[in-house]
C-alpha positions in Angstrom: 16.1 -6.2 1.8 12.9 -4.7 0.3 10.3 -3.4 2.7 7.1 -4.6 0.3 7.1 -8.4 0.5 5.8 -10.9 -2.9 2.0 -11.5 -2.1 -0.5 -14.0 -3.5 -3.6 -11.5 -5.5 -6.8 -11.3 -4.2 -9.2 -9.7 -5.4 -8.0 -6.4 -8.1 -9.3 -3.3 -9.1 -7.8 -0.8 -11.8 -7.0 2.5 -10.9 -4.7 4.8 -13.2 -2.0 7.2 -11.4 0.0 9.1 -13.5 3.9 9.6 -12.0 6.9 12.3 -13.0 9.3 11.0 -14.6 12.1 10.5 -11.8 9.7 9.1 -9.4 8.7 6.5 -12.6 12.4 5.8 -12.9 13.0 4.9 -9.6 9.5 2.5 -9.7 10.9 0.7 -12.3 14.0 0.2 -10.5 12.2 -0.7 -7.3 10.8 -3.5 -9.1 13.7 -5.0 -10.4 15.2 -4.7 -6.9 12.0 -6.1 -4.9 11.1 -8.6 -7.6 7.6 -7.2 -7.7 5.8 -5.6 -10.1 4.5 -1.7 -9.8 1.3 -2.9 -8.3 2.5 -4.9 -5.8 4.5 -1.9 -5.1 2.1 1.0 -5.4 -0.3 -1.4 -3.4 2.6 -2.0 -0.5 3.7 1.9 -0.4 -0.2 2.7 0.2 -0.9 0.2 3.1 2.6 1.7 4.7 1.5 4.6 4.7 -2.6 4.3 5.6 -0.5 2.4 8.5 1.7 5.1 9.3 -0.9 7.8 9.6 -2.3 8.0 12.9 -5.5 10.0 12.2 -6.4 8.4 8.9 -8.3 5.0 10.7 -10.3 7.5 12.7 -11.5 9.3 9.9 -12.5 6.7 7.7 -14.9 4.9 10.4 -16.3 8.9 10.4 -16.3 9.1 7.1 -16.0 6.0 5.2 -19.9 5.4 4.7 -19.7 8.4 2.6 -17.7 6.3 -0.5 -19.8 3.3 0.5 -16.9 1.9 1.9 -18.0 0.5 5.1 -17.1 1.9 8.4 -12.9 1.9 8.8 -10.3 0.0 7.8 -9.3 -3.6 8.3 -6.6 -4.7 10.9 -3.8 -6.8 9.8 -2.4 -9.3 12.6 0.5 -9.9 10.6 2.6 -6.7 8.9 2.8 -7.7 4.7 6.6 -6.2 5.1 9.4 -7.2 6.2 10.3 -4.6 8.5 7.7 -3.5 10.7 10.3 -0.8 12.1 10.7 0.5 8.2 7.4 0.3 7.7 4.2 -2.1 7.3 0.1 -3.7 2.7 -1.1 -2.8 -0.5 
């Protein structure tokens, strides 16, 4: 069972990562397996892991004015995975 969930799209914005070649591989068969495509992906794999890190919400209500991006992150009541224990989105 894939840990990044479908998801109706908001609001987008572009951003351009470049990845190594393996770790491009192994997107593109992520999204054949999830039945997403590689932004729902990217998007899911960054909310895990701004999640995951305990020190990271701290330091963006310290810091987060500096990007003009308001003062920390918003809570989610409800995980966008379907794992919580794996993992929680974009």
């Amino acid at each position: 069972m894939p840990l990044i969930a479908p998801r109706s799209r908001g609001r987008r914005a572009t951003v351009k990562v470049e990845l190594d070649g393996e770790t491009r591989r192994l997107l593109r068969l992520y999204e054949k397996y999830s039945n997403n495509d590689s932004d729902r992906i990217v998007e899911g794999a960054l909310a895990m892991l701004f999640a995951q890190d305990a020190e990271f919400s701290p330091w963006v209500a310290r810091h987060g004015e500096e990007n003009g991006e308001g003062g920390g992150l918003r809570s989610r009541k409800t995980p966008d995975t379907h794992d919580v224990a794996a993992g929680e989105q974009a």
